[in-house]
C-alpha positions as CSV (number, residue, x, y, z in Angstrom):
1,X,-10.3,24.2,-15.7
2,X,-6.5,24.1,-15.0
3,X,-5.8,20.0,-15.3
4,X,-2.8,20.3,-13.3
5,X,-4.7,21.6,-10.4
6,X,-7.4,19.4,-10.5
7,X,-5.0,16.6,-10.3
8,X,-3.6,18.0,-6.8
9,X,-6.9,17.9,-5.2
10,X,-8.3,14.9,-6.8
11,X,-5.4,12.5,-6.2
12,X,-7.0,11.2,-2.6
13,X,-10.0,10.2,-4.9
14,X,-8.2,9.1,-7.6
15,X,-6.2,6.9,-5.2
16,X,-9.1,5.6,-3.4
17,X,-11.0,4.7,-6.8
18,X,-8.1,2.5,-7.8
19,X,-7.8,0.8,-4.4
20,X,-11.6,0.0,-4.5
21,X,-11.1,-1.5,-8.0
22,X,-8.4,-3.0,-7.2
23,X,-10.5,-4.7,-3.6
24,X,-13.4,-5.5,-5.6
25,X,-11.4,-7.4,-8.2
26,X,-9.2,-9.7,-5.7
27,X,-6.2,-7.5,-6.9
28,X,-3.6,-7.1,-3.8
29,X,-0.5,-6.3,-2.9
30,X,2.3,-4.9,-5.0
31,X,0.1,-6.0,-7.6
32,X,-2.6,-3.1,-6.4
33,X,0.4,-0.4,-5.7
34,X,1.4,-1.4,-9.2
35,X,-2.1,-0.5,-10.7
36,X,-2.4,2.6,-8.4
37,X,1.0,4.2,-9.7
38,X,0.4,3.6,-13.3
39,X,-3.4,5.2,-13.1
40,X,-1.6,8.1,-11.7
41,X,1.2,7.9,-13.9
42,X,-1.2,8.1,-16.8
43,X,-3.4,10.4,-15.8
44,X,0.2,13.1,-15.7
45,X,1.2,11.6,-19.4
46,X,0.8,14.2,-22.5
47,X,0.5,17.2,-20.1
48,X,-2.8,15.6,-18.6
49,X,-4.6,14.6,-21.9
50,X,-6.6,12.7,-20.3
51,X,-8.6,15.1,-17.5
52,X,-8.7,17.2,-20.4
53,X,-11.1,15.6,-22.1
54,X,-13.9,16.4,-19.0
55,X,-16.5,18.7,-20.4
56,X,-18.5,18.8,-17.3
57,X,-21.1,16.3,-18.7
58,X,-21.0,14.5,-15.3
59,X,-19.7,15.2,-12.0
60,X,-15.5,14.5,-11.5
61,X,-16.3,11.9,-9.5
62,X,-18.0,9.9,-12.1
63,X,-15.5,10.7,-14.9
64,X,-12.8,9.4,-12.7
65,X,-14.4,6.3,-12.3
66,X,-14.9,5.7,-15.7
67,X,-11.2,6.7,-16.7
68,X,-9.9,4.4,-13.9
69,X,-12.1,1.2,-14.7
70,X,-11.1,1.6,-18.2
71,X,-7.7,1.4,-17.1
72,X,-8.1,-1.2,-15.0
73,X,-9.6,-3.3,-17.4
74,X,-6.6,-2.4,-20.0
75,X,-3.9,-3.4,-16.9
76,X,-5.4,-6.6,-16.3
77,X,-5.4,-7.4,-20.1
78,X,-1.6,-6.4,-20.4
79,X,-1.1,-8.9,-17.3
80,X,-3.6,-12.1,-17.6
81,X,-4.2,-11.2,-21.6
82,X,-7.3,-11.0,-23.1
83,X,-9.8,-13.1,-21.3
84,X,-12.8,-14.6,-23.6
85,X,-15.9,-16.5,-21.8
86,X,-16.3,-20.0,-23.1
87,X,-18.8,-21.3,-25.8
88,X,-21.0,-22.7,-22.6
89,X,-20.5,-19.8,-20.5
90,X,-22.2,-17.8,-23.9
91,X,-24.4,-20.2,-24.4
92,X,-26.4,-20.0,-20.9
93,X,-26.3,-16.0,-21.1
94,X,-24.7,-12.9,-19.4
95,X,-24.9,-14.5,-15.5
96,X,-23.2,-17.2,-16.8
97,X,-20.0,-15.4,-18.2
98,X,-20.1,-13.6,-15.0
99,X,-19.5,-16.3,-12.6
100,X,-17.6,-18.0,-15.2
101,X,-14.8,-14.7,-15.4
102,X,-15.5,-14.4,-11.4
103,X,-14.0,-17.8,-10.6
104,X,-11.7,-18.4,-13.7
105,X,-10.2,-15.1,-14.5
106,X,-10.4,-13.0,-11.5
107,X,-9.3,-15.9,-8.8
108,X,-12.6,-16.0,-6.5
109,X,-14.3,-18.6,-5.0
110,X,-17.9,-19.5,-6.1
111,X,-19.3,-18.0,-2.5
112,X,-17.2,-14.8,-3.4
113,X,-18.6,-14.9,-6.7
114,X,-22.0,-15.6,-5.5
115,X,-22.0,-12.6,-3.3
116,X,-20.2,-10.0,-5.7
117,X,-23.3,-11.1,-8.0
118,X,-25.7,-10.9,-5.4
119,X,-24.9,-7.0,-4.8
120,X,-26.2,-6.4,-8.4
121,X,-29.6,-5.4,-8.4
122,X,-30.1,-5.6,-12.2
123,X,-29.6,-9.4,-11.7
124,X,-32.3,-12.1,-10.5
125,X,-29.6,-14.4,-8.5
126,X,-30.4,-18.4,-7.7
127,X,-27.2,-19.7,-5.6
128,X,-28.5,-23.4,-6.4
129,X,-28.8,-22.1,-10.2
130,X,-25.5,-21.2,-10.2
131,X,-24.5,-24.2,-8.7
132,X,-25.6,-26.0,-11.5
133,X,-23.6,-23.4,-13.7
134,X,-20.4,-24.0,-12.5
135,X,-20.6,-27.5,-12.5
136,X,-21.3,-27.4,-15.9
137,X,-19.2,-24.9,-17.2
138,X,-15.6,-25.9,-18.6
139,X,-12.9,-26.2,-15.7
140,X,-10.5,-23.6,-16.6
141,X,-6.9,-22.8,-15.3
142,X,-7.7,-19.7,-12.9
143,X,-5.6,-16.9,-15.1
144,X,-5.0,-14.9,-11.3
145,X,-1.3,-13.9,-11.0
146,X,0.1,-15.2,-7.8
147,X,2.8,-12.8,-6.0
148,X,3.3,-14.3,-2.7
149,X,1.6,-10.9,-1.7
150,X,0.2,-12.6,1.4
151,X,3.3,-14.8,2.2
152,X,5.6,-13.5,4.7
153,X,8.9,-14.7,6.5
154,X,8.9,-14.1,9.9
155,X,11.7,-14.8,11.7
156,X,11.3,-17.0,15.2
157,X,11.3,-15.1,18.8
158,X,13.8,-16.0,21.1
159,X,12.3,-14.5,24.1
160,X,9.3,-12.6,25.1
161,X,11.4,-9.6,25.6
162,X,11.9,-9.3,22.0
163,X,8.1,-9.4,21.0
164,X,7.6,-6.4,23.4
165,X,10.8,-4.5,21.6
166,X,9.0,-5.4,18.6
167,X,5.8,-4.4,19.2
168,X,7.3,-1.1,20.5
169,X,9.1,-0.6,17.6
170,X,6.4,-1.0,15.5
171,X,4.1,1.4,17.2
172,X,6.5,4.1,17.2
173,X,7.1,3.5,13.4
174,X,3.1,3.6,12.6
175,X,3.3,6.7,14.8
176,X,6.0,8.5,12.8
177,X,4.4,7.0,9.4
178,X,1.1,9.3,10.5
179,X,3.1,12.0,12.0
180,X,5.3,12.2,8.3
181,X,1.6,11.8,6.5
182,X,0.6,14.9,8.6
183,X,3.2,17.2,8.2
184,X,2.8,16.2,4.4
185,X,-0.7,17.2,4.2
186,X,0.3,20.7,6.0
187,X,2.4,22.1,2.8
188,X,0.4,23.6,-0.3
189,X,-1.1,21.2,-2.9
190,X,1.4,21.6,-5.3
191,X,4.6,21.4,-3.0
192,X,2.4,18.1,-1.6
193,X,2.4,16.8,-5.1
194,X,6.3,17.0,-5.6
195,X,6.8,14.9,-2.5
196,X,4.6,12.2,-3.6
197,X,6.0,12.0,-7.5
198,X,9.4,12.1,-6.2
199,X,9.7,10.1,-3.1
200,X,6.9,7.8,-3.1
201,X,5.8,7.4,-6.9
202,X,9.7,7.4,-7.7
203,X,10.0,10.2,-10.2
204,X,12.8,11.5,-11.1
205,X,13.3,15.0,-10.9
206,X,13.4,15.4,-14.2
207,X,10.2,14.0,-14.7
208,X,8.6,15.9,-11.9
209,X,9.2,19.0,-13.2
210,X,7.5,18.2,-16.5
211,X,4.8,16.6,-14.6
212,X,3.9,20.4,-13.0
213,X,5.3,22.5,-15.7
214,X,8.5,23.7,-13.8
215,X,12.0,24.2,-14.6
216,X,14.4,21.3,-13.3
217,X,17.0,23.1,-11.5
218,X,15.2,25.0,-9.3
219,X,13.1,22.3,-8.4
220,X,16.5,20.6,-6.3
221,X,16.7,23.7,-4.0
222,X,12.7,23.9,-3.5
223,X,13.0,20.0,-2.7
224,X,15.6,20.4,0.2
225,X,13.8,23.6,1.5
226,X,10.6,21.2,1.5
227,X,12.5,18.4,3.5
228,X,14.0,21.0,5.9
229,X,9.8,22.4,6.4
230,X,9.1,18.6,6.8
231,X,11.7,17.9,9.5
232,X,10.7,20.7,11.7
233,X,7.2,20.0,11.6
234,X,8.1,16.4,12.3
235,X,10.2,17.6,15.4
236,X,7.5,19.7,16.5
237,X,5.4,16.7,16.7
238,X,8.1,15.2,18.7
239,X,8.9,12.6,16.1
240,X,12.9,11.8,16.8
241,X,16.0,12.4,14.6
242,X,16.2,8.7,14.5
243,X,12.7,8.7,12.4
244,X,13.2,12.1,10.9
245,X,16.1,10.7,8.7
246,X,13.4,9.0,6.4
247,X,13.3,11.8,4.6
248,X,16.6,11.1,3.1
249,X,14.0,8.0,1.6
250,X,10.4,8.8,2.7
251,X,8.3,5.0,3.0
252,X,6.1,4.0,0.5
């Protein structure tokens, strides 16, 4: 199995595993990209030490799960620090901890929690049980990091006329965001990768060409042939100059 390859055509998966960790655990925003990058950016480190060790024991799929929860776990420690369940919460057994680490650790409500233990079948679940639980249980100081993620400034309208600009605007943006997304999934795997390292993982060059085993200098002239490919497919989509001038910074 050539890692490097298997990277290319599992990253959609790989980036959808992290995002549904990531949804699962309350974890949004920057906070989310943050995770997503460095599971990717691990997954490249050591010439791909990592998807080297799969021996085929289970399907990709599975492995990549595994790998990313692991991670996961080991990025929430390194941002919230080691959480431990309280001598109560170990007392009254494994449910216990659960809705415990659900509410204190990982920032959820005791409905949310309630449901995200309900979707277990290996547990028996009593919501007036756990009632009883939490009430008992220590109060802790939630350890969820806040980043404002959902805390925007909007500026005021003036007139109605502006809200229709706007809304124009933003369709034609969404419109060239899936037109760019397009043309990017037209070019080969590996010139599909480069993009993403370099423009919306921020790699340097540098780094991109030890990330697919290339030389560095080249890798400037195949980058501006790959921006000129982009372009055109983007004009033949009818996206604008205005819009094709992204590419000078592609969106992340």
């Amino acid at each position: 199995m050539d890692p490097r390859q298997w990277y290319v055509e599992q990253l959609d998966v790989i980036n959808r595993i992290a995002d549904s960790l990531c949804r699962r655990n309350g974890v949004r925003g920057a906070d989310a990209e943050d995770f997503a990058a460095d599971v990717r950016l691990k997954l490249l480190q050591d010439d791909y030490a990592v998807l080297r060790k799969y021996r085929g024991a289970s399907s990709k799929t599975t492995f990549l799960t595994v790998v990313i929860s692991n991670l996961f776990r080991d990025h929430r420690i390194k941002m919230w620090g080691k959480w431990r369940p309280s001598a109560e919460a170990k007392r009254r057994g494994a449910i216990a901890v659960m809705l415990e680490a659900l509410i204190y650790r990982d920032g959820h409500t005791f409905e949310q929690a309630c449901n995200f233990l309900e979707q277990d079948s290996r547990l028996t679940v009593d919501r007036a049980e756990l009632k009883v639980i939490q009430q008992e249980l220590p109060h802790r100081v939630p350890r969820r990091v806040d980043t404002n993620a959902d805390v925007e400034s909007v500026p005021a309208h003036q007139a109605a006329d502006d809200r229709v600009l706007d809304r124009e605007r933003d369709e034609r943006v969404q419109g060239a965001k899936a037109a760019l997304d397009r043309a990017i999934g037209h070019l080969p795997p590996e010139d599909r990768l480069i993009i993403r390292l370099h423009y919306f993982e921020g790699l340097s060059i540098a780094d991109v060409a030890r990330a697919i085993g290339t030389a560095q200098k080249p890798l400037y002239t195949r980058i501006k042939r790959l921006l000129e490919t982009l372009s055109n497919d983007l004009e033949s989509q009818g996206i604008g100059r205005e819009y094709r001038e992204w590419l000078n910074s592609p969106p992340s």
